[in-house]
mmCIF file of the N, C-alpha and C atoms, coordinates in Angstrom:
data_MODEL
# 
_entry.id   MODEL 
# 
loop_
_atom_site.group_PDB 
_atom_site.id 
_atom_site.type_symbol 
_atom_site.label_atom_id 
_atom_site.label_alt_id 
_atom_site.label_comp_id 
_atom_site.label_asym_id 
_atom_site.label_entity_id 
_atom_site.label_seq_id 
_atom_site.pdbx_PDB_ins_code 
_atom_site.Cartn_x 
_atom_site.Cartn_y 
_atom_site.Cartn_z 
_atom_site.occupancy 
_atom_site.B_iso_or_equiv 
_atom_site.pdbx_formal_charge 
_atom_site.auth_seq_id 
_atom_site.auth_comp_id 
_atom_site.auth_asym_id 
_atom_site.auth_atom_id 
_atom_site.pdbx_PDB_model_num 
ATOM 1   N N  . UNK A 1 1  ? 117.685 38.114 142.089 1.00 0.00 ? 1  UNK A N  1 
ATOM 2   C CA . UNK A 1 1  ? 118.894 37.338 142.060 1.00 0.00 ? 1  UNK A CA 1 
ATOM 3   C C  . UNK A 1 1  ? 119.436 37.247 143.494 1.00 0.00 ? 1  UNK A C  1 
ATOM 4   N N  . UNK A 1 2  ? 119.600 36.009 144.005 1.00 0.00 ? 2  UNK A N  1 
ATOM 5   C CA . UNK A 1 2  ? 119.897 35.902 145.181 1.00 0.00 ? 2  UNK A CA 1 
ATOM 6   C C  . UNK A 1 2  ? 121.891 36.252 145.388 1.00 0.00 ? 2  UNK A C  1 
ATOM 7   N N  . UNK A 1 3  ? 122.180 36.823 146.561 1.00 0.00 ? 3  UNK A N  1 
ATOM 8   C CA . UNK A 1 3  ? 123.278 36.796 146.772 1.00 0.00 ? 3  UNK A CA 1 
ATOM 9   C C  . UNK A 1 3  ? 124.491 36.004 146.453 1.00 0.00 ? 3  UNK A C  1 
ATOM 10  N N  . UNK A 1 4  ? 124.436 35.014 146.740 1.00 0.00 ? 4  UNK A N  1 
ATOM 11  C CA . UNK A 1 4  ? 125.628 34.135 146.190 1.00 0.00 ? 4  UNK A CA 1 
ATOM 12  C C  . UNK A 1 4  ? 125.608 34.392 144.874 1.00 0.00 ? 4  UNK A C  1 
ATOM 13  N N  . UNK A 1 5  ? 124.019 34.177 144.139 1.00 0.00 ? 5  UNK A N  1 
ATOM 14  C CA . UNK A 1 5  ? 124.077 33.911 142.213 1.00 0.00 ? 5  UNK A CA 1 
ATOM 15  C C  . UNK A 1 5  ? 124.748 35.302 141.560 1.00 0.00 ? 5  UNK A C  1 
ATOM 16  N N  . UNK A 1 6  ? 124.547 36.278 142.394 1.00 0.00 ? 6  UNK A N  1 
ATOM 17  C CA . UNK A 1 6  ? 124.766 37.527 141.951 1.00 0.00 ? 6  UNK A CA 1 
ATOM 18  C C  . UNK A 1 6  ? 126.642 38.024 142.141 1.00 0.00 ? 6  UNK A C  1 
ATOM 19  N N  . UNK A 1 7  ? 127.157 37.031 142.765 1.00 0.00 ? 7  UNK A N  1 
ATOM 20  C CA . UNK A 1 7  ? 128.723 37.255 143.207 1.00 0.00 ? 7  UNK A CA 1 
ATOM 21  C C  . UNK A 1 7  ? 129.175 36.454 142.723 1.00 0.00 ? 7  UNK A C  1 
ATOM 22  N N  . UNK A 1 8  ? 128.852 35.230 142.092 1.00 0.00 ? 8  UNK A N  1 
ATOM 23  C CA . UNK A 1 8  ? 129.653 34.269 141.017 1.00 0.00 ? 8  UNK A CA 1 
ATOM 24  C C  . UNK A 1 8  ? 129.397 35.084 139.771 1.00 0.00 ? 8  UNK A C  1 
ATOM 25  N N  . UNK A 1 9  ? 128.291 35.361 139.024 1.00 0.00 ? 9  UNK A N  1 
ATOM 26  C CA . UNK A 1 9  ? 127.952 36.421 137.906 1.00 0.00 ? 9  UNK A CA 1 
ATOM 27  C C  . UNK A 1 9  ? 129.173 37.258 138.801 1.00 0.00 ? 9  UNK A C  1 
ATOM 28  N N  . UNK A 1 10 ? 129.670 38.035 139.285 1.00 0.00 ? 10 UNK A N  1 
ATOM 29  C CA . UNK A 1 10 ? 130.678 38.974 139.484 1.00 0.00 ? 10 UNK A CA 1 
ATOM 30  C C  . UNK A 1 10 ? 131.974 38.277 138.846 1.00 0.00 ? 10 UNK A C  1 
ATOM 31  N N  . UNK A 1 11 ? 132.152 37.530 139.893 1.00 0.00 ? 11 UNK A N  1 
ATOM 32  C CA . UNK A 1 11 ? 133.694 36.707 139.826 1.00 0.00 ? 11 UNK A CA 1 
ATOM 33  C C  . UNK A 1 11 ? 133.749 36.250 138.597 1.00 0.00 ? 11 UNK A C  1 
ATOM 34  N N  . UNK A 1 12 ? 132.821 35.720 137.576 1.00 0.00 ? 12 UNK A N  1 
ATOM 35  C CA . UNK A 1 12 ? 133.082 35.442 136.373 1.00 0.00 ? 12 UNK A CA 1 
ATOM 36  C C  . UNK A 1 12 ? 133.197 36.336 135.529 1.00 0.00 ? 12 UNK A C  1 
ATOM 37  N N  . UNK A 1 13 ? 132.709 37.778 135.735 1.00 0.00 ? 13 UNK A N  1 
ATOM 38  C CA . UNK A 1 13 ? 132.605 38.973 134.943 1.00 0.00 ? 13 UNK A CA 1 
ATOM 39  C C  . UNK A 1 13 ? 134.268 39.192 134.903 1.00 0.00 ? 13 UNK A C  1 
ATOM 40  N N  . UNK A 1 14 ? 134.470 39.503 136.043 1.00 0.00 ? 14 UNK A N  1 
ATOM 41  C CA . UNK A 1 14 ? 135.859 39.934 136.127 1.00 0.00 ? 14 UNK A CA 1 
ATOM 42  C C  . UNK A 1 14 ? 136.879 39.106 135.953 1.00 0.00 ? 14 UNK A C  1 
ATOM 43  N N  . UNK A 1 15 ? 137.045 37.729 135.685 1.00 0.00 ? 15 UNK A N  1 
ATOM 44  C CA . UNK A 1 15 ? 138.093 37.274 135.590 1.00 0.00 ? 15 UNK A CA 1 
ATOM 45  C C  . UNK A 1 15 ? 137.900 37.080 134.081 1.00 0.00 ? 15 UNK A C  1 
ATOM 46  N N  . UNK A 1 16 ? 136.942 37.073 133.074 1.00 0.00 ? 16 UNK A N  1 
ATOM 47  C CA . UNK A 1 16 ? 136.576 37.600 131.978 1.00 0.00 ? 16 UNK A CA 1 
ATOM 48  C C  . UNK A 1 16 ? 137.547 38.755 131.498 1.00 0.00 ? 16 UNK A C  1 
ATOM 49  N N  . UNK A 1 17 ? 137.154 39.525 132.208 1.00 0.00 ? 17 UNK A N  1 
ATOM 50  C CA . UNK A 1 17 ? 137.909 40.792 131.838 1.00 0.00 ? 17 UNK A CA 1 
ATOM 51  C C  . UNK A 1 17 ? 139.343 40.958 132.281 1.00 0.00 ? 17 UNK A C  1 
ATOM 52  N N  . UNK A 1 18 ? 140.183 40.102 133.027 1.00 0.00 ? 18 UNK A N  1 
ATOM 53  C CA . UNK A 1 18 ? 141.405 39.671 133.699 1.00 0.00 ? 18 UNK A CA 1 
ATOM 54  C C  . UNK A 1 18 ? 142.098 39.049 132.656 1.00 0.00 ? 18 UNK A C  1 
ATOM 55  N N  . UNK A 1 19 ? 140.975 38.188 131.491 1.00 0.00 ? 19 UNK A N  1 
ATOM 56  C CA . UNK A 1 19 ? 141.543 37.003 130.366 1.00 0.00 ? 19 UNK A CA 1 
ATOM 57  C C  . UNK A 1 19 ? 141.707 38.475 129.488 1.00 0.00 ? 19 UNK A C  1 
ATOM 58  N N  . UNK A 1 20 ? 141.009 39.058 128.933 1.00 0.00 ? 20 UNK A N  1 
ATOM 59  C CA . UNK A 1 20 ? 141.185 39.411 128.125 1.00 0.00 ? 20 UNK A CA 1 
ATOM 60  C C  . UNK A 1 20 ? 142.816 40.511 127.924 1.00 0.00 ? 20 UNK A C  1 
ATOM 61  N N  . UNK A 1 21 ? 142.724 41.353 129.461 1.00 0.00 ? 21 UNK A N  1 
ATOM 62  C CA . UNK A 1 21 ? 143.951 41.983 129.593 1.00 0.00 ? 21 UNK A CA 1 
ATOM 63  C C  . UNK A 1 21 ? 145.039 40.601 129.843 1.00 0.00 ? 21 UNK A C  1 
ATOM 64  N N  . UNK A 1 22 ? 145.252 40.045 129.733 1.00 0.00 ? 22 UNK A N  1 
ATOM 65  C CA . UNK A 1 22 ? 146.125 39.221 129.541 1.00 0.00 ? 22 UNK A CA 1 
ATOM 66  C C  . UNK A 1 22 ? 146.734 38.973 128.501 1.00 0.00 ? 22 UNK A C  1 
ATOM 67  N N  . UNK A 1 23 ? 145.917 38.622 127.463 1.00 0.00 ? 23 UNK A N  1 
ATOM 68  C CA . UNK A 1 23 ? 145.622 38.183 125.910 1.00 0.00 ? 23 UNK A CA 1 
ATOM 69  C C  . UNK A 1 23 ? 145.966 39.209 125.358 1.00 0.00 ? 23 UNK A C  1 
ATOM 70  N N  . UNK A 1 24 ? 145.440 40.581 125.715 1.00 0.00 ? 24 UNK A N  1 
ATOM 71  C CA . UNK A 1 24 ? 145.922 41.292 124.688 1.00 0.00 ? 24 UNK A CA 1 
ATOM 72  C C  . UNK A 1 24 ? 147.682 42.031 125.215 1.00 0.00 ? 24 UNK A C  1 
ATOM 73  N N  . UNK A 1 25 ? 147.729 42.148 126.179 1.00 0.00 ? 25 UNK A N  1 
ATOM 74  C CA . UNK A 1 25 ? 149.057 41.918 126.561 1.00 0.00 ? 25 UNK A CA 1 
ATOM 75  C C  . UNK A 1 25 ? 150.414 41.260 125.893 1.00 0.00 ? 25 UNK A C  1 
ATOM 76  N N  . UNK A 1 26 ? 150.046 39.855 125.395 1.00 0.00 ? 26 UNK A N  1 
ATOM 77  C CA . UNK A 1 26 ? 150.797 38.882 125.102 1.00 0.00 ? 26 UNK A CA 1 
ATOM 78  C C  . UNK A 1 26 ? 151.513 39.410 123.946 1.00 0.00 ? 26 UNK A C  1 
ATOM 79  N N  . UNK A 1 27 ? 153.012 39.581 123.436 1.00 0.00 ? 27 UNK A N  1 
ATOM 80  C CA . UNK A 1 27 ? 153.171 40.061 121.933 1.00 0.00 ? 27 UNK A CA 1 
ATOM 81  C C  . UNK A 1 27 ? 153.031 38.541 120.993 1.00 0.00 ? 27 UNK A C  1 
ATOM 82  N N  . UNK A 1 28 ? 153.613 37.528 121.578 1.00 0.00 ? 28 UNK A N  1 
ATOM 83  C CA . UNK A 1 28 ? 152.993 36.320 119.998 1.00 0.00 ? 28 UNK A CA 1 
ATOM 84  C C  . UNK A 1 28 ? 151.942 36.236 119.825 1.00 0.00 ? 28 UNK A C  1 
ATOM 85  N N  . UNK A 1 29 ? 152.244 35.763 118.522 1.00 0.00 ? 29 UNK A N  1 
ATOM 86  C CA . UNK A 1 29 ? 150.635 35.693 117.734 1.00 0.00 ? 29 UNK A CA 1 
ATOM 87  C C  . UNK A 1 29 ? 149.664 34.388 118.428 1.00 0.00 ? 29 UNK A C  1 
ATOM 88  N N  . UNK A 1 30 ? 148.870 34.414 118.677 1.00 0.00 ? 30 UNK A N  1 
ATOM 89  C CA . UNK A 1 30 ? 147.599 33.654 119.268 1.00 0.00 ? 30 UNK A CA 1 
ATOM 90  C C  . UNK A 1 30 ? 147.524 32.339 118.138 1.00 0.00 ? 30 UNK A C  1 
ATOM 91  N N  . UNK A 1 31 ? 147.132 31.314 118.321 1.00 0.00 ? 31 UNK A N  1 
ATOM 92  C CA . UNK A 1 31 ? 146.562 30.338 117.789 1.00 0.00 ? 31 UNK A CA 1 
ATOM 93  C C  . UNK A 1 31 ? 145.350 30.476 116.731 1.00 0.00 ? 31 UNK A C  1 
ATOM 94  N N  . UNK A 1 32 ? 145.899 30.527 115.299 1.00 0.00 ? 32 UNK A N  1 
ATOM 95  C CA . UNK A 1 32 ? 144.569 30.514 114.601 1.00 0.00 ? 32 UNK A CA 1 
ATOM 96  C C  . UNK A 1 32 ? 144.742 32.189 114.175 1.00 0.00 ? 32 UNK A C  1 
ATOM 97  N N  . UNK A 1 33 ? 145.445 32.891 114.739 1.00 0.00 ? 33 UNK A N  1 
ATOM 98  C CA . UNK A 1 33 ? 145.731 33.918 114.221 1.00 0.00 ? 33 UNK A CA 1 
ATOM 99  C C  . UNK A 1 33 ? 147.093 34.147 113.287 1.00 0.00 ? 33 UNK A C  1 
ATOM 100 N N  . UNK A 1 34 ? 147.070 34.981 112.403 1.00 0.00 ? 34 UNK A N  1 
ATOM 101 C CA . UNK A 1 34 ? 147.943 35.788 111.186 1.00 0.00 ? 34 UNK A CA 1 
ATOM 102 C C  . UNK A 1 34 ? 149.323 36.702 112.445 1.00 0.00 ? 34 UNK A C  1 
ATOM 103 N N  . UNK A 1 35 ? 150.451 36.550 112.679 1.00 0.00 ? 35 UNK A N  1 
ATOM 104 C CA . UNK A 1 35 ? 151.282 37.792 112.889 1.00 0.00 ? 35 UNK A CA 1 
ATOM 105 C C  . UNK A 1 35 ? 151.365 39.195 112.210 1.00 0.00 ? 35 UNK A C  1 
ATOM 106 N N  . UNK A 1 36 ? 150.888 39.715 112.720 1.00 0.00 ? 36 UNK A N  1 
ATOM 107 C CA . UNK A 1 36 ? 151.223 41.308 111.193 1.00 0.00 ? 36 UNK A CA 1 
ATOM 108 C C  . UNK A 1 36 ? 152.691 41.576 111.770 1.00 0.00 ? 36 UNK A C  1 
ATOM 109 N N  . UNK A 1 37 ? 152.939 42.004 110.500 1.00 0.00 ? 37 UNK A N  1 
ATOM 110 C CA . UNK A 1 37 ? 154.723 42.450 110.763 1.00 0.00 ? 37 UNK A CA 1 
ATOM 111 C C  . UNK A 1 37 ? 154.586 44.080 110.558 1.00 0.00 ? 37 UNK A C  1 
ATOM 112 N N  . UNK A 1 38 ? 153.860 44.398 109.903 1.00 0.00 ? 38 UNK A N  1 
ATOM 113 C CA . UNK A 1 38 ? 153.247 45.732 109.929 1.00 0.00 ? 38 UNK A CA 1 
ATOM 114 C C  . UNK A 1 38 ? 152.010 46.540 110.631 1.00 0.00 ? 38 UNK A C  1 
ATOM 115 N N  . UNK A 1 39 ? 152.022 47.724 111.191 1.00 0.00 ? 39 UNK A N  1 
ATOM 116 C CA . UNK A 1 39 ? 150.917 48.225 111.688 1.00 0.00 ? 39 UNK A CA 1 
ATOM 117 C C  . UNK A 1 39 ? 149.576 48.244 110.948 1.00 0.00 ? 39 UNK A C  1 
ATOM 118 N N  . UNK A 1 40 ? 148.658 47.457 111.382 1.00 0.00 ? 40 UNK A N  1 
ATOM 119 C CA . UNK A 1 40 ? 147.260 47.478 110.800 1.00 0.00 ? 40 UNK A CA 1 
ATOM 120 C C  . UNK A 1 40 ? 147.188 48.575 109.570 1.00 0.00 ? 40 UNK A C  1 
ATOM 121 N N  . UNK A 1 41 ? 147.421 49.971 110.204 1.00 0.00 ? 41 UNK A N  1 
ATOM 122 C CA . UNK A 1 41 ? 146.851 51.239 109.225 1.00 0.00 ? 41 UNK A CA 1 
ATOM 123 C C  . UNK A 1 41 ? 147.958 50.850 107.706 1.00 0.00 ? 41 UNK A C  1 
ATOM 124 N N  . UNK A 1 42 ? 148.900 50.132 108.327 1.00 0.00 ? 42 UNK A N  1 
ATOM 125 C CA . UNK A 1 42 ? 149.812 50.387 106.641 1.00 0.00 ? 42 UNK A CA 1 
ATOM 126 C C  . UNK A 1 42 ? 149.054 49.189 106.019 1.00 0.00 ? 42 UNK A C  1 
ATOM 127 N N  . UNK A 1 43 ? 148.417 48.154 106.485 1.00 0.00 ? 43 UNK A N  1 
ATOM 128 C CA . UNK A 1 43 ? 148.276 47.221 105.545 1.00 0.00 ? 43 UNK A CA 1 
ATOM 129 C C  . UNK A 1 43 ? 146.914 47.818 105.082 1.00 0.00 ? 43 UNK A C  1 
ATOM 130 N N  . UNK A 1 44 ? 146.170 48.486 105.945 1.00 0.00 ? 44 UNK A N  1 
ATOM 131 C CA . UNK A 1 44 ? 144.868 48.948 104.760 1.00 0.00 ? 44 UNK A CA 1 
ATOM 132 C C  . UNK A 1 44 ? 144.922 49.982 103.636 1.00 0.00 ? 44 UNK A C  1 
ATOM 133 N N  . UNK A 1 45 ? 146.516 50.463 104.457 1.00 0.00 ? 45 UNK A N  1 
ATOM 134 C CA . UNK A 1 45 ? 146.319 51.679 103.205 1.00 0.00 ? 45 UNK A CA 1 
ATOM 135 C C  . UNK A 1 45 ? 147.107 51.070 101.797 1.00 0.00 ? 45 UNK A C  1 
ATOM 136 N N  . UNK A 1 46 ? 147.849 49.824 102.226 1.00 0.00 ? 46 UNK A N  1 
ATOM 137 C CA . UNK A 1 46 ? 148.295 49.318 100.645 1.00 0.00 ? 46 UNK A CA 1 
ATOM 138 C C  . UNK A 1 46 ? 147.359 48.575 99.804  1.00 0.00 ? 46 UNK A C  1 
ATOM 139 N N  . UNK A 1 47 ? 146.655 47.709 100.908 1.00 0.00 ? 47 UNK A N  1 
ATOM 140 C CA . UNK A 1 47 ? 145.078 47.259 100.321 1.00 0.00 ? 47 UNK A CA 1 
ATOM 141 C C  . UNK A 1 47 ? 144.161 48.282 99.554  1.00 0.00 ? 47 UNK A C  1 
ATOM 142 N N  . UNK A 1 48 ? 144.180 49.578 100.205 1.00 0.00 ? 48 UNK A N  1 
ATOM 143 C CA . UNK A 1 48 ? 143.191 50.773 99.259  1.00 0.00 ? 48 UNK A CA 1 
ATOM 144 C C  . UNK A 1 48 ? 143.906 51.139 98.336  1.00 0.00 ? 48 UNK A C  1 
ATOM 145 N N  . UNK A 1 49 ? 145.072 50.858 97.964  1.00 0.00 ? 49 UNK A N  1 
ATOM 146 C CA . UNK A 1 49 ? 145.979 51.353 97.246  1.00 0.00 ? 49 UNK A CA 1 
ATOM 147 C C  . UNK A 1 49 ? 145.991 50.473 95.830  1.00 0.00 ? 49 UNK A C  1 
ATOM 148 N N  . UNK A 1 50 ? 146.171 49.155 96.434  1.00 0.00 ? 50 UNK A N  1 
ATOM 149 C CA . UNK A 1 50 ? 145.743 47.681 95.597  1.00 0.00 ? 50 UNK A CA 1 
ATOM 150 C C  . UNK A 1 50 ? 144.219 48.100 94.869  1.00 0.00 ? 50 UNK A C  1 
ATOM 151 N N  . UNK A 1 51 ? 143.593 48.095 95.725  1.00 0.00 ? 51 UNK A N  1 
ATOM 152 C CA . UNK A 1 51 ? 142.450 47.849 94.487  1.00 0.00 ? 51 UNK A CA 1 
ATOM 153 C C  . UNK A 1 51 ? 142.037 48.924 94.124  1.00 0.00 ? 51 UNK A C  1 
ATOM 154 N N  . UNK A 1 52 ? 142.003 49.920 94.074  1.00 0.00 ? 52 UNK A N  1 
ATOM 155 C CA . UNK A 1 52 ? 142.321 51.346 93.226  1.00 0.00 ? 52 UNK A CA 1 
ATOM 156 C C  . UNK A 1 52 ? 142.794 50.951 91.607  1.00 0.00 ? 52 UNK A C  1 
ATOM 157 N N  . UNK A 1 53 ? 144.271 50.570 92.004  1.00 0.00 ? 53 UNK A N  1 
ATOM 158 C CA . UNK A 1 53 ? 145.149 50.440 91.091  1.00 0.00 ? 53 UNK A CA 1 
ATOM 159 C C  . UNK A 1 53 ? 144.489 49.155 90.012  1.00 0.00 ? 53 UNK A C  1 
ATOM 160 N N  . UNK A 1 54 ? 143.866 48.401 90.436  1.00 0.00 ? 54 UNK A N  1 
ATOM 161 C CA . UNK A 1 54 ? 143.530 47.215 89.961  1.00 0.00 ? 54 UNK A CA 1 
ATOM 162 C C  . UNK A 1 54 ? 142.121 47.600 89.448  1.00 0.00 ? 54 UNK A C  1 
ATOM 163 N N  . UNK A 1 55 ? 141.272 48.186 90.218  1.00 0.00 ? 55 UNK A N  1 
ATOM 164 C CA . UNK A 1 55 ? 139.989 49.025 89.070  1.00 0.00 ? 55 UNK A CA 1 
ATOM 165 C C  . UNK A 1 55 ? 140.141 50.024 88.077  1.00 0.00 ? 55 UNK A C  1 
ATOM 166 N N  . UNK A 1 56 ? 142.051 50.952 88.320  1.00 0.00 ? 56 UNK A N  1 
ATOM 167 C CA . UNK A 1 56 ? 142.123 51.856 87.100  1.00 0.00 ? 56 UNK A CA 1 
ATOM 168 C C  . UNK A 1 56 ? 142.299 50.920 85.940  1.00 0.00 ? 56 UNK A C  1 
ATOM 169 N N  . UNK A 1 57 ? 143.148 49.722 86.229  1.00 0.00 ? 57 UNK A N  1 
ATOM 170 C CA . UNK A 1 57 ? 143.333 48.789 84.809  1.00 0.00 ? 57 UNK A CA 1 
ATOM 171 C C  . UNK A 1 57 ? 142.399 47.942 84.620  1.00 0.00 ? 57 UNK A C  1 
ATOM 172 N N  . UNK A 1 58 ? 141.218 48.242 85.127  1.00 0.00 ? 58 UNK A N  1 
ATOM 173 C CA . UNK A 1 58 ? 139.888 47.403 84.171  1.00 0.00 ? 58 UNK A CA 1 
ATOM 174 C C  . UNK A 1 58 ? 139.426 48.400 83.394  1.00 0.00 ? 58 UNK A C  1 
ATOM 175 N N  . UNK A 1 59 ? 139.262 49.510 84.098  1.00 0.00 ? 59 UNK A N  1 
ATOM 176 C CA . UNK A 1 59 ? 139.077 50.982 83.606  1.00 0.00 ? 59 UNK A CA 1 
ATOM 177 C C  . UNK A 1 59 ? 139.753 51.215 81.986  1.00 0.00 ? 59 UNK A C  1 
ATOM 178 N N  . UNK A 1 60 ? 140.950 50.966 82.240  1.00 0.00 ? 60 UNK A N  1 
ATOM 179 C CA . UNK A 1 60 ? 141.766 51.116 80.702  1.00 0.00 ? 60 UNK A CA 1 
ATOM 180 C C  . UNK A 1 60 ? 141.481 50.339 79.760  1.00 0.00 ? 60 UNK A C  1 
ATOM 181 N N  . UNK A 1 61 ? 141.900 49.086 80.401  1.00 0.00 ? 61 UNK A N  1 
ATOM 182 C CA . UNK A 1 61 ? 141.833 47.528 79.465  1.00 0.00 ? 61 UNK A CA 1 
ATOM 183 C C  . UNK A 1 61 ? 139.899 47.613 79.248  1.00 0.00 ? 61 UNK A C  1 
ATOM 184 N N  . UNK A 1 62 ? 139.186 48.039 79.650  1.00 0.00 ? 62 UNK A N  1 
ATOM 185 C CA . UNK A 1 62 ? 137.752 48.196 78.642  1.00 0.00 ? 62 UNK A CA 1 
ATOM 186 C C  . UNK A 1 62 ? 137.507 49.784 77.828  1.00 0.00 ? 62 UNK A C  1 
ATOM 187 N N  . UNK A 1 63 ? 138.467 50.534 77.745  1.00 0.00 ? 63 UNK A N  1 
ATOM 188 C CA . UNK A 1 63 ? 138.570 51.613 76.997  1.00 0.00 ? 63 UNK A CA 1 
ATOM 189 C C  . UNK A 1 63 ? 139.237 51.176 75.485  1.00 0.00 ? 63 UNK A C  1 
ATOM 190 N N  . UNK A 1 64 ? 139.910 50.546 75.558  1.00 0.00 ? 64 UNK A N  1 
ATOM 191 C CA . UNK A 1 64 ? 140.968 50.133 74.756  1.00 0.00 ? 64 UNK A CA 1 
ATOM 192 C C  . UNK A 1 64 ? 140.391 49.557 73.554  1.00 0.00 ? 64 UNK A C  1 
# 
């Protein structure tokens, strides 16, 4: 890889990585993205919570 090709591959690496600390920086929600109003961990743990609850009442309702 000749010199110049090897320092644009740089400069693009890093301003790559310049976008991304930017982006994640930003607090609004991005384009095409959901806002959470809650911290990630609470929405999975009501989701594991959800379908738990929703396989004990298939659980019942085919006992029955």
């Amino acid at each position: 890889m000749t010199r110049s090709r090897s320092f644009t591959r740089f400069q693009r690496w890093t301003a790559k990585l310049r976008r991304r600390h930017l982006r994640a920086s930003l607090p609004e929600q991005r384009e095409g993205e959901l806002l959470l109003l809650e911290p990630a961990a609470s929405l999975r743990s009501q989701g594991w919570t959800r379908d738990l609850s929703l396989d004990l009442d298939e659980l019942q309702d085919g006992r029955l």
